[in-house]
C-alpha positions as CSV (number, residue, x, y, z in Angstrom):
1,X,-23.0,-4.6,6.9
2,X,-23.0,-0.6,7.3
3,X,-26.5,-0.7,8.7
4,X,-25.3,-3.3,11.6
5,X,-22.2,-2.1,12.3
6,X,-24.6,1.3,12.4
7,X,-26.4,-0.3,14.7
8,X,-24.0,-1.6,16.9
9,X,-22.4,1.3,17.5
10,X,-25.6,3.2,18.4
11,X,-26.7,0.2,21.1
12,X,-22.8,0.2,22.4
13,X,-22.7,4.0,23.0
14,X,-26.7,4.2,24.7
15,X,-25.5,1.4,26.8
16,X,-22.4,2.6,28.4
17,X,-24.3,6.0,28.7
18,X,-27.2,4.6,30.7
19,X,-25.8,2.1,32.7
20,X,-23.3,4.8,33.7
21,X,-26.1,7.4,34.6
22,X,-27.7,4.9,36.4
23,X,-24.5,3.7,38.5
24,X,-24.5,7.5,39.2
25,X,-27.8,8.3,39.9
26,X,-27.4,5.4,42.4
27,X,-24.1,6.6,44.1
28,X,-25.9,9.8,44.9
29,X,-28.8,8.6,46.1
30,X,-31.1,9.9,44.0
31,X,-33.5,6.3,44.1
32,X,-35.0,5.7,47.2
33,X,-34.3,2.6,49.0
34,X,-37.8,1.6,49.0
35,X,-37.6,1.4,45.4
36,X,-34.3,-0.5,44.9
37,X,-34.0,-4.3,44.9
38,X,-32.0,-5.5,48.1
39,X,-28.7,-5.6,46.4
40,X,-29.0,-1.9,46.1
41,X,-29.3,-1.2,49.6
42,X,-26.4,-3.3,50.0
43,X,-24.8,-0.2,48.0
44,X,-26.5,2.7,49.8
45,X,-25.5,1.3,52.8
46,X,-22.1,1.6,52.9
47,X,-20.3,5.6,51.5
48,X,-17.5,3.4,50.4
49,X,-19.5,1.3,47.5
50,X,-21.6,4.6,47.2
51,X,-18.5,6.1,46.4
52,X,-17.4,3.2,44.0
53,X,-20.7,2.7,42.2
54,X,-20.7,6.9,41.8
55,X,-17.2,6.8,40.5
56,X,-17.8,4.0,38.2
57,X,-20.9,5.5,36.5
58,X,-18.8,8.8,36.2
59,X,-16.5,6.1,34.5
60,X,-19.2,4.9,32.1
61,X,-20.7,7.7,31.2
62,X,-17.2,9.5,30.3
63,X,-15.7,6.1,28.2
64,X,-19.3,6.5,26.3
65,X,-18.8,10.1,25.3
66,X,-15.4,9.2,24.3
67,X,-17.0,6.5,22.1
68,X,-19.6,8.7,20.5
69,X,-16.8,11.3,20.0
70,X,-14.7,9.1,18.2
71,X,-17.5,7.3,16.4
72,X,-18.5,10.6,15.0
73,X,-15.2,11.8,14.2
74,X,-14.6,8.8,12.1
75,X,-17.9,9.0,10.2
76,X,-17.4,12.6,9.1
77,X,-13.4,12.9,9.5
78,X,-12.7,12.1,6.3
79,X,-15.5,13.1,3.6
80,X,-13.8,15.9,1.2
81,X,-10.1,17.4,0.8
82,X,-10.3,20.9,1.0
83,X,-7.4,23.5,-0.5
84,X,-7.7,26.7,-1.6
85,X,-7.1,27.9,-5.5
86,X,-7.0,31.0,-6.8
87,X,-10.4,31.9,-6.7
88,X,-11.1,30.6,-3.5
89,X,-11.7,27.5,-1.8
90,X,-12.1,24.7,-3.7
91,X,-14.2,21.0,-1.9
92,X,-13.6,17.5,-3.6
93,X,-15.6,14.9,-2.3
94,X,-14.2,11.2,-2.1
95,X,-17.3,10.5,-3.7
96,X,-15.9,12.8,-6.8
97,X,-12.2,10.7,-6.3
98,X,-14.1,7.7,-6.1
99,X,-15.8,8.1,-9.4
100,X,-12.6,9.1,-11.4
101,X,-10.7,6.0,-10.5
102,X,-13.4,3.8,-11.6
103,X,-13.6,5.9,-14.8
104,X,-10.2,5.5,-15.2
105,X,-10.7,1.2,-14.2
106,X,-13.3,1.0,-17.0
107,X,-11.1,2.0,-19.8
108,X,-9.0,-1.4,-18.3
109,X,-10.6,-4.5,-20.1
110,X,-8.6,-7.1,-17.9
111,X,-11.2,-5.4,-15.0
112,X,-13.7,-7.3,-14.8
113,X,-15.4,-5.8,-11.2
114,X,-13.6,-3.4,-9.0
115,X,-14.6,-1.8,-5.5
116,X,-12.7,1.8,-4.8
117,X,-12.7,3.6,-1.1
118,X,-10.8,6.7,-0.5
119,X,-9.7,8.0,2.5
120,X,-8.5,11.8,3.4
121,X,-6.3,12.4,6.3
122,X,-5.5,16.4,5.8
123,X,-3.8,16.8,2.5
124,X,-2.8,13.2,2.0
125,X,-5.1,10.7,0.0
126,X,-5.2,7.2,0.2
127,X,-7.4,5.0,-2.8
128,X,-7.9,1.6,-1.8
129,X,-8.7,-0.5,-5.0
130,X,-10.6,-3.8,-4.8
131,X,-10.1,-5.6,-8.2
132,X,-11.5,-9.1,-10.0
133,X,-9.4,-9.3,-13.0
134,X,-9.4,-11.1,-16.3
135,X,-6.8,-13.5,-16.9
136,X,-4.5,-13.0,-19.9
137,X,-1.6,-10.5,-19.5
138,X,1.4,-9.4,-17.1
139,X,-0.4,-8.9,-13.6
140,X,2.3,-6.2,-12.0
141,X,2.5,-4.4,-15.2
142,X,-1.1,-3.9,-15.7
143,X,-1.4,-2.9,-12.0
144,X,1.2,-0.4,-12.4
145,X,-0.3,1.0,-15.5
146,X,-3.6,1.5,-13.1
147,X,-1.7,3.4,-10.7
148,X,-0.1,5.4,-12.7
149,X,-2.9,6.3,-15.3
150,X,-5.3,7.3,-11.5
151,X,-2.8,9.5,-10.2
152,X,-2.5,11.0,-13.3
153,X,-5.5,11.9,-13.2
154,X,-6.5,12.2,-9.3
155,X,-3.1,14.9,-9.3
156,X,-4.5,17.3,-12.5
157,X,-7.6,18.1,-9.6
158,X,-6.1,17.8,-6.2
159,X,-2.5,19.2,-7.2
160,X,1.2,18.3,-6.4
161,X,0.4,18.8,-2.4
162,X,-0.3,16.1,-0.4
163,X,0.5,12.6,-0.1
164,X,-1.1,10.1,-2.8
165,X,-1.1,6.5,-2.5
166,X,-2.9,4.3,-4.6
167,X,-3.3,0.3,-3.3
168,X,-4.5,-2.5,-5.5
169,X,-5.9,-5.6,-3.7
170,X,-6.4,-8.6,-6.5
171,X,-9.0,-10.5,-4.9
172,X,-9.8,-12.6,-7.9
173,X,-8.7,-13.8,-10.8
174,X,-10.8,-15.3,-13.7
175,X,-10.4,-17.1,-17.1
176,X,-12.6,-15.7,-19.9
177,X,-15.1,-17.5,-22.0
178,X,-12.7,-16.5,-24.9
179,X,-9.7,-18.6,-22.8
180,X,-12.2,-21.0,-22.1
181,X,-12.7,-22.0,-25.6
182,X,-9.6,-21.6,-26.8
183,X,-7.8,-24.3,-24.1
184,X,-11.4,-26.2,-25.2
185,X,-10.1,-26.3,-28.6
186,X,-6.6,-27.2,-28.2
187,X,-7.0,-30.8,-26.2
C-alpha cells in the first residue's frame, strides 16, 4: 500500500503543479493564439478571464507547493528523537523503538503476531501496537503487563522527558491447537 499511496501523492502534487503553470502561462500570454484551441482565445480575449485563469494557476501552483511541503514534512517529520546526554547528542531511531517493543512482545507467548509503529512528535513518543493474541488468560491484564514491561524498557534509553504512550489494538483473537484439543476431548 506504501508504494500507491507513494504514488498517489507524487501524481497529485505534479498535477496541481502543472495544470497551475499552465493556467499561468496562459493568463500571461505566453502561448500564442495560433497555437491555442478556440476556447483559449475565448480566454485571451477578455483581461478579465486572463486575469482569472492567471490568478487561478498562481492558485494551483501555490496549494501544490503546500502539498509537497506537507507531504515531505510528514515523511521525514518523525524518524528519530534526538536529546542530548552527557557526552553529546545522542539519535534513536523509531526503527531502534520499534525493535525493542517487539523484543519485549516475543517474550509474551499469548502473542501470536504483532505489528508496532512509532511515532515522534518532539520529545513525546507514541507506540502503536497491532496484536493477534492467543486465547487463554485475562486480556486487560496481560495488555497491561505489555505496557508496562515496554515503557520499562523504552524509558531506561529515551529518559524520564517526554511524553510516552503506549496503545494496544487487539485485532484478533485465536484458540490454540492445545485449546482445540482439549474442548475436543471433553464432549
Amino acid at each position: 500500500m506504501k508504494v500507491v499511496n507513494a504514488s498517489a501523492t507524487l501524481f497529485t502534487v505534479l498535477a496541481f503543479l502543472t495544470l497551475g503553470s499552465l493556467l499561468l502561462m496562459i493568463g500571461l500570454h505566453l502561448l500564442s493564439v495560433e497555437d491555442a484551441i478556440s476556447h483559449i482565445r475565448e480566454i485571451y480575449s477578455s483581461p478579465w478571464r486572463s486575469l482569472q485563469t492567471g490568478g487561478l494557476g498562481l492558485l494551483f501552483i501555490f496549494v501544490g507547493l503546500a502539498l509537497a511541503k506537507m507531504f515531505v514534512k510528514r515523511g521525514h517529520g518523525t524518524e528519530a528523537i534526538i536529546f542530548h546526554g552527557e557526552i553529546g547528542p545522542i539519535v534513536i531511531s523509531t526503527a531502534t523503538l520499534d525493535e525493542m517493543a517487539k523484543k519485549v512482545l516475543r517474550r509474551f507467548s499469548l502473542v501470536k503476531d504483532c505489528k508496532v509503529k512509532t511515532g515522534i512528535d518532539g520529545r513525546d513518543v507514541e507506540i502503536k501496537l497491532r496484536l493477534t493474541l492467543w486465547s487463554g488468560e485475562n486480556v486487560p491484564s496481560l495488555l497491561g503487563s505489555i505496557q508496562q514491561e515496554i515503557r520499562d524498557r523504552i524509558r531506561k534509553v529515551i529518559g524520564p522527558d517526554g511524553k510516552l504512550e503506549i496503545l494496544c489494538d487487539v485485532i484478533r483473537m485465536e484458540e490454540s491447537q492445545l485449546g482445540m484439543e482439549e474442548r475436543a476431548v471433553s464432549i
